[in-house]
C-alpha positions as CSV (number, residue, x, y, z in Angstrom):
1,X,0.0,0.0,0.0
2,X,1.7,3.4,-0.6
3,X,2.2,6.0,1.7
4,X,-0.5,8.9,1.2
5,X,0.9,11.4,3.2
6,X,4.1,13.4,2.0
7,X,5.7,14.5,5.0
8,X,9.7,13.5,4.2
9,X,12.4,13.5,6.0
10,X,14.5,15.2,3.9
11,X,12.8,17.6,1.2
12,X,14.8,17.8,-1.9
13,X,14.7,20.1,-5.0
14,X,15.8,17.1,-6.8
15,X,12.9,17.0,-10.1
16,X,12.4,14.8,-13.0
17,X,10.0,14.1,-16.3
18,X,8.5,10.9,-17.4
19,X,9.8,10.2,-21.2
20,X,9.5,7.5,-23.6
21,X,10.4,4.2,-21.9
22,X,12.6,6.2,-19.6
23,X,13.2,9.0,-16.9
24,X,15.2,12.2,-16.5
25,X,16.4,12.9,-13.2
26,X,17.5,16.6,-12.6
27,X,20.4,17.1,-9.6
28,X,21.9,20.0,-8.2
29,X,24.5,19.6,-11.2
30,X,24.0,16.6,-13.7
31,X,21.1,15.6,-15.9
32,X,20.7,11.6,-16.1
33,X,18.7,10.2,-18.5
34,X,17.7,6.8,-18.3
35,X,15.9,4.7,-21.1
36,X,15.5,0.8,-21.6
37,X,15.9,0.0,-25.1
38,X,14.8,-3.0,-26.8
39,X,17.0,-5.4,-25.9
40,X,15.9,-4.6,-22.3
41,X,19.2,-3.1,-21.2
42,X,18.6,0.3,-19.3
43,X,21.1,3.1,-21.2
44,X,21.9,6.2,-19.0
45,X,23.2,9.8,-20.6
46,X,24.3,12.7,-17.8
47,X,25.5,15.8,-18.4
48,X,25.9,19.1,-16.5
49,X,22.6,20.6,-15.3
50,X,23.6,23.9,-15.5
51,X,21.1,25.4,-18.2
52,X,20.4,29.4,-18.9
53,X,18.4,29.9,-15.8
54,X,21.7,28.6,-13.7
55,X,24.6,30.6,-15.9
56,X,22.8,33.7,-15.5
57,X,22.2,33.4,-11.7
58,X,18.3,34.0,-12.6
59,X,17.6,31.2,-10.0
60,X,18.1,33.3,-7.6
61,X,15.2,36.2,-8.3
62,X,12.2,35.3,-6.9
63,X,9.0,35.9,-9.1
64,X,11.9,36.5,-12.3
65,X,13.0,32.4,-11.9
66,X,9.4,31.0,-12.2
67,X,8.9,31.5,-16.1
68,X,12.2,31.7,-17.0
69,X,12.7,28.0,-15.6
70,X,9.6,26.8,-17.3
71,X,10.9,27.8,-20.5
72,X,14.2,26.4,-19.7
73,X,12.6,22.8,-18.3
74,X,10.5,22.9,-21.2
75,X,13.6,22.9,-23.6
76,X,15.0,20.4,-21.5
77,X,11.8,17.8,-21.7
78,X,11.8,18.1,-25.3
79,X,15.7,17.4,-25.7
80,X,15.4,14.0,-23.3
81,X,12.3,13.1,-25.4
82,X,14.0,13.0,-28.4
83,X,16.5,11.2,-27.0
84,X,13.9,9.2,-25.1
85,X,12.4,7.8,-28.5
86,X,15.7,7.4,-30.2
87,X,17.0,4.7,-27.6
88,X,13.6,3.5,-26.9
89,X,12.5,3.1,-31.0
90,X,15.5,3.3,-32.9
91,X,14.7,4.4,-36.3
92,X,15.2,1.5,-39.1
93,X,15.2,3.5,-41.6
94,X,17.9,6.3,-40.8
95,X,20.3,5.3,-43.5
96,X,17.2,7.1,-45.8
97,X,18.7,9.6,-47.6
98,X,17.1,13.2,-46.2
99,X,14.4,14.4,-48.0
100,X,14.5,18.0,-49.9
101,X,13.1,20.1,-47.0
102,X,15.6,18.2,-44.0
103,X,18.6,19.7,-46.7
104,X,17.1,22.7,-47.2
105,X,16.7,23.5,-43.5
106,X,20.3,21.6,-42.8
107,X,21.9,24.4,-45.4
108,X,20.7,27.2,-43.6
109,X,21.2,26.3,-40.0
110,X,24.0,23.4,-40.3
111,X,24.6,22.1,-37.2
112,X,22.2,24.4,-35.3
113,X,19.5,22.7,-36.6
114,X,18.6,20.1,-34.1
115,X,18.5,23.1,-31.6
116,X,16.5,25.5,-33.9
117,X,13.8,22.4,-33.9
118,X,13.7,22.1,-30.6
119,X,12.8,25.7,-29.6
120,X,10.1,25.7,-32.7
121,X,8.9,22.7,-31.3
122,X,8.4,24.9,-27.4
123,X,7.0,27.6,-29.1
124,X,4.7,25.7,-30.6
125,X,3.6,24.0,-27.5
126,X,3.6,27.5,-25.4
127,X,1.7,28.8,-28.2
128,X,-1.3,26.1,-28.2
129,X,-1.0,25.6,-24.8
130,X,-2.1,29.2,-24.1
131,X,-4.7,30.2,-26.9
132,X,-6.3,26.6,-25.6
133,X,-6.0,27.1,-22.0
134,X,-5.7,30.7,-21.2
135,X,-7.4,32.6,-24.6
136,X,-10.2,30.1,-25.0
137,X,-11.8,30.7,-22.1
138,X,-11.8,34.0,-21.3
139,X,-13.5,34.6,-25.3
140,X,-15.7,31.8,-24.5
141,X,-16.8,33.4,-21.4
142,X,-17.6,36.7,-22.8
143,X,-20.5,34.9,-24.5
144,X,-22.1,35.0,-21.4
145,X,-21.4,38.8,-20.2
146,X,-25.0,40.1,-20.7
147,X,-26.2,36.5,-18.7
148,X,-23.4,37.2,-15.7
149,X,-23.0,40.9,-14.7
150,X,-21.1,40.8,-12.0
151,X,-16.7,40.5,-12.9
152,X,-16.4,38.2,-9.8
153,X,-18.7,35.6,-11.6
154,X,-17.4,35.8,-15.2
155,X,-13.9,35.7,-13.8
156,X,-14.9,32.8,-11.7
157,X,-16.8,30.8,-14.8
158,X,-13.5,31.5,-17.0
159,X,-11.6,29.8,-14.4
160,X,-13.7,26.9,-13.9
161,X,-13.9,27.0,-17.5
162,X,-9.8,26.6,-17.9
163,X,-9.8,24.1,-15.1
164,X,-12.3,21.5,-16.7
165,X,-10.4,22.0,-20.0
166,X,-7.4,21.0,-18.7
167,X,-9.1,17.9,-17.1
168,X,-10.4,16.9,-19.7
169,X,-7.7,16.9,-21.5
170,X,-5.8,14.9,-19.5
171,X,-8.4,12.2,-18.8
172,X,-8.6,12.0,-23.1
173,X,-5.0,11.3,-23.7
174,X,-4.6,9.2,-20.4
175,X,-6.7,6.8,-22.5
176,X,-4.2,6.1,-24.8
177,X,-1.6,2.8,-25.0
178,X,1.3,4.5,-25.0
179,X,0.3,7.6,-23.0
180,X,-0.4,4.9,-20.1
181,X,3.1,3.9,-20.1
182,X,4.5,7.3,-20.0
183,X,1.8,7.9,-16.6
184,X,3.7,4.6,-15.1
185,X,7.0,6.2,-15.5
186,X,5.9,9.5,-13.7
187,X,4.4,7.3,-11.2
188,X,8.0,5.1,-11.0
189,X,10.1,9.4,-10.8
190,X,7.3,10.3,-8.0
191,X,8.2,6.6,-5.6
192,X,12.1,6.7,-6.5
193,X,12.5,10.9,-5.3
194,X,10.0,10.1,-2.3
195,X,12.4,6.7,-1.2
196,X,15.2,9.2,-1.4
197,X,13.5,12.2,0.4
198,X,12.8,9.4,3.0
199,X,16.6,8.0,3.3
200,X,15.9,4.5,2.4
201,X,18.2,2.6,0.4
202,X,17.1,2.9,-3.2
203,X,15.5,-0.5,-4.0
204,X,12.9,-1.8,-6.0
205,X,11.1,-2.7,-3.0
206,X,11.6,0.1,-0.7
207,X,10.4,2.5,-4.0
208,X,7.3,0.5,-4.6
209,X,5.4,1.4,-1.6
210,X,5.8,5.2,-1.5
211,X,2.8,7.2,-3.2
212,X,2.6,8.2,-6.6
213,X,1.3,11.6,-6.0
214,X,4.0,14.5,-5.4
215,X,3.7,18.1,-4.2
216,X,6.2,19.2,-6.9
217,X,4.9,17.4,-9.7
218,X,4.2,19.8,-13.0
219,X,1.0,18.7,-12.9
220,X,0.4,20.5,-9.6
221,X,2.1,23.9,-10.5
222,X,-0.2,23.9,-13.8
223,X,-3.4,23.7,-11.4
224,X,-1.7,26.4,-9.3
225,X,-1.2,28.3,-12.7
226,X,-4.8,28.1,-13.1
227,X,-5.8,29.1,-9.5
228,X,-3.5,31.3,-9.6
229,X,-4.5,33.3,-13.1
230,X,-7.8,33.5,-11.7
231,X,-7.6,35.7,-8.7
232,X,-4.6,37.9,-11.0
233,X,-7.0,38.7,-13.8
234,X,-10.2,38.7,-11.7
235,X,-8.3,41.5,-10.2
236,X,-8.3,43.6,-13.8
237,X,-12.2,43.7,-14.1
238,X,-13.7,42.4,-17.2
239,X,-13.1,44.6,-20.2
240,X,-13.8,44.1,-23.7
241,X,-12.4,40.8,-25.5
242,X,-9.1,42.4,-27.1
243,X,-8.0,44.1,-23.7
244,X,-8.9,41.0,-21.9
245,X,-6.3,39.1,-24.5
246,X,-3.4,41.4,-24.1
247,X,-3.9,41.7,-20.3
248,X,-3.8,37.9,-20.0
249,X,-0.8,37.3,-22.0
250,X,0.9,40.3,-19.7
251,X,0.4,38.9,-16.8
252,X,1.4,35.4,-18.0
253,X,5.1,35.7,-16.9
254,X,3.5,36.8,-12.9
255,X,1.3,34.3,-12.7
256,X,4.3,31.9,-13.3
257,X,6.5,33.4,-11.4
258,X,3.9,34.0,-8.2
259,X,3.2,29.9,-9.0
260,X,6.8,28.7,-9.5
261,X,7.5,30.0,-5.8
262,X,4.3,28.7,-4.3
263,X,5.2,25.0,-5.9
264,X,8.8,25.4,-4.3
265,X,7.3,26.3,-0.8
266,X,4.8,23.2,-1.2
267,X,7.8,21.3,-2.0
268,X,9.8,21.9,1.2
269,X,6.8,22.8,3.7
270,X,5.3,20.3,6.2
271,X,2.6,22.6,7.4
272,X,-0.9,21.7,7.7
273,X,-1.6,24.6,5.4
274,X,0.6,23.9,2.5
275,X,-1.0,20.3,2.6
276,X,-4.3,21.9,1.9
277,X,-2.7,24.0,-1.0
278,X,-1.3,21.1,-2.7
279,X,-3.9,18.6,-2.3
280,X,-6.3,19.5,-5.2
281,X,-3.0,19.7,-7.9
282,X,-2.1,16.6,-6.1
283,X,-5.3,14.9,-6.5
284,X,-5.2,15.9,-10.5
285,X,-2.0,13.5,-10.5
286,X,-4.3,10.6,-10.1
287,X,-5.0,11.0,-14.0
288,X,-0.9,11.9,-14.5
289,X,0.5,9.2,-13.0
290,X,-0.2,5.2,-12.6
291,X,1.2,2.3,-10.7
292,X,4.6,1.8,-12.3
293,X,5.9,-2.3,-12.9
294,X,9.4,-3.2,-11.2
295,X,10.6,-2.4,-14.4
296,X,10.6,0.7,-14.6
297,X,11.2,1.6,-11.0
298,X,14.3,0.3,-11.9
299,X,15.3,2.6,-14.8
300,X,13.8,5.6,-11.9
301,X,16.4,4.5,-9.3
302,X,19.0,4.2,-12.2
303,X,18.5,7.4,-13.0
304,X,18.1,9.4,-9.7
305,X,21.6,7.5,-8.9
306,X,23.2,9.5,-11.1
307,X,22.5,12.8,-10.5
308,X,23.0,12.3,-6.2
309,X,25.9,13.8,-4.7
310,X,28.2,12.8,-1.8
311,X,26.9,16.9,-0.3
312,X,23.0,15.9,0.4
313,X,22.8,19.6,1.6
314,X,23.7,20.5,-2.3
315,X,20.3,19.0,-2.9
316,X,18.0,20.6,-0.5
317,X,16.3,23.7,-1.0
C-alpha cells in the first residue's frame, strides 16, 4: 500500500519528467537520463545541469525564476524526449537519404539545426497551450457577459472553464496505450525521489510502496497556474475581449513566477496549510500518474543515482 501522506524526512529540489520508456532525473549539477531499449538493457546519458536559468544566476530572483525555468525545463523535456524515443524506438530507416526540406533546412542552419527544432517545437507548444487554456476561455466566457454581470462571476466561470479544459484533457490522452506507459514512469520518478527524500536505500522494493502523488509534480504547479490566473485577472475587471487578450498574455510571466514560488514552498513545507494548498494539484496527479511495474522503478532509481551527490545539503532547498 503506498504511503499517502508526504511529509519526508529530507525535502529535496531534486525534479524529474516521465519520457518515452525512460526517466530524466535533474540534480543539483547533472542531468541523467535513463531509457531501456529494446533489448531490455537500461542506457543512462548525464551531463551538466547547469542550463540558462543557472549561468545567468536567474535562480536566484524570486518571481523572475518561475517562467524563466519553465521555458528552460521545457527545452529540457523536449531534448530528453528526443533522445527518449531514439533509444527506446530506434529508427530502421535512418540510413534514408534526407528528404529535400531536412537539406534545405540543414543548409541554412547546419549544425544548429537540431537546436533551432527544438525551440520551434516549445514555441509551438507554449503557443497552443495558451490560446487553448488561457485565450479560449476567457473569449468563451464573454459569451455570457450580458447573462453574468457581476466581474467576480465571469472571472470565476473563466476559471472553472480553464480548469475542466485541462481535465479533460488529460483524462482524453490518459486513454491512450502509449500515454499509459508514460503515466507509469511518472508514477515510478514520484516513488524513487520520495524513497530518497525518505533516506531508504534505493531498492525496487523500498520504492514501490511510496505514493505516486508529489507536491512538486508539473502537474500540480499547472493547477496552481490556473488558480493562480484567476484571482490575477479577476483583479483587472472584465473589459472588452481584445484588452482581456493582451492583459492575459501580460500577466502570464506573474502568474508563473507567483506559482513557480508557491510550488517550491509546497515542496519543502510540512505545514498543515501547505498540505491543503497542494492537495487538489495533487489529487489531478491521479489522471498523470499510474502504478509503475518493477521495471521501470528500476530505470527511476537508475536514474536518480546518477544525479546524487556525496553533499545531500547540495540537494536541499
Amino acid at each position: 500500500m503506498s504511503k499517502l501522506s508526504h511529509k519526508v524526512a529530507k525535502p529535496t529540489s531534486i525534479g524529474g519528467q516521465a519520457l518515452i520508456e525512460g526517466i530524466m532525473m535533474k540534480g543539483p549539477r547533472d542531468v541523467a537520463i535513463a531509457v531501456r531499449n529494446p533489448k531490455n538493457e537500461i542506457i543512462v546519458k548525464k551531463e551538466s545541469s547547469e542550463g540558462f536559468v543557472q549561468k545567468y544566476k536567474l535562480n536566484k530572483i524570486p518571481f523572475v525564476r518561475g517562467g524563466i525555468a519553465l521555458i528552460d525545463s521545457m527545452v529540457t523535456g523536449v531534448k530528453c524526449l528526443n533522445y527518449s524515443a531514439d533509444i527506446a524506438m530506434p529508427d530502421e530507416d535512418s540510413d534514408e537519404e534526407p528528404g529535400k526540406f531536412e537539406v534545405f533546412l540543414e543548409k541554412i542552419f547546419g549544425d544548429k539545426l537540431g537546436d533551432v527544432l527544438v525551440y520551434f517545437s516549445v514555441f509551438v507548444a507554449l503557443l497552443m497551450s495558451v490560446s487553448i487554456f488561457i485565450l479560449g476561455p476567457t473569449l468563451v466566457t464573454g459569451v455570457l457577459k450580458n447573462v453574468i454581470s457581476t466581474t467576480f462571476g465571469l472571472n470565476f466561470i473563466e476559471g472553472i472553464l480553464r480548469i475542466g479544459l485541462f481535465i479533460a484533457y488529460i483524462a482524453i490522452i490518459s486513454k491512450m496505450e502509449d500515454i499509459k506507459r508514460v503515466f507509469q514512469y511518472h508514477g515510478a520518478e514520484h516513488k524513487t525521489i520520495y524513497c530518497y527524500e525518505n533516506g531508504e536505500d534505493l531498492t525496487v522494493e523500498n520504492v514501490r510502496k511510496y505514493s505516486t502523488l508529489h507536491p512538486r509534480c508539473g502537474t500540480s504547479f499547472l493547477f496552481i497556474v490556473m488558480m493562480v490566473s484567476m484571482i490575477f485577472f479577476s483583479l483587472i475587471g472584465w473589459q472588452d475581449p481584445i484588452t482581456r487578450v493582451i492583459s492575459r498574455l501580460l500577466l502570464l510571466p506573474i502568474v508563473a513566477g507567483v506559482s513557480y514560488e508557491i510550488i517550491k514552498i509546497a515542496g519543502k513545507s510540512q505545514s498543515a496549510f501547505m498540505s491543503v494548498v497542494s492537495y487538489p494539484g495533487m489529487m489531478m496527479q491521479k489522471l498523470t500518474t499510474k502504478e509503475p511495474d518493477d521495471s521501470q522503478i528500476e530505470v527511476a532509481i537508475e536514474a536518480l543515482k546518477n544525479v546524487l551527490v556525496e553533499n545531500e545539503d547540495e540537494a536541499k532547498w
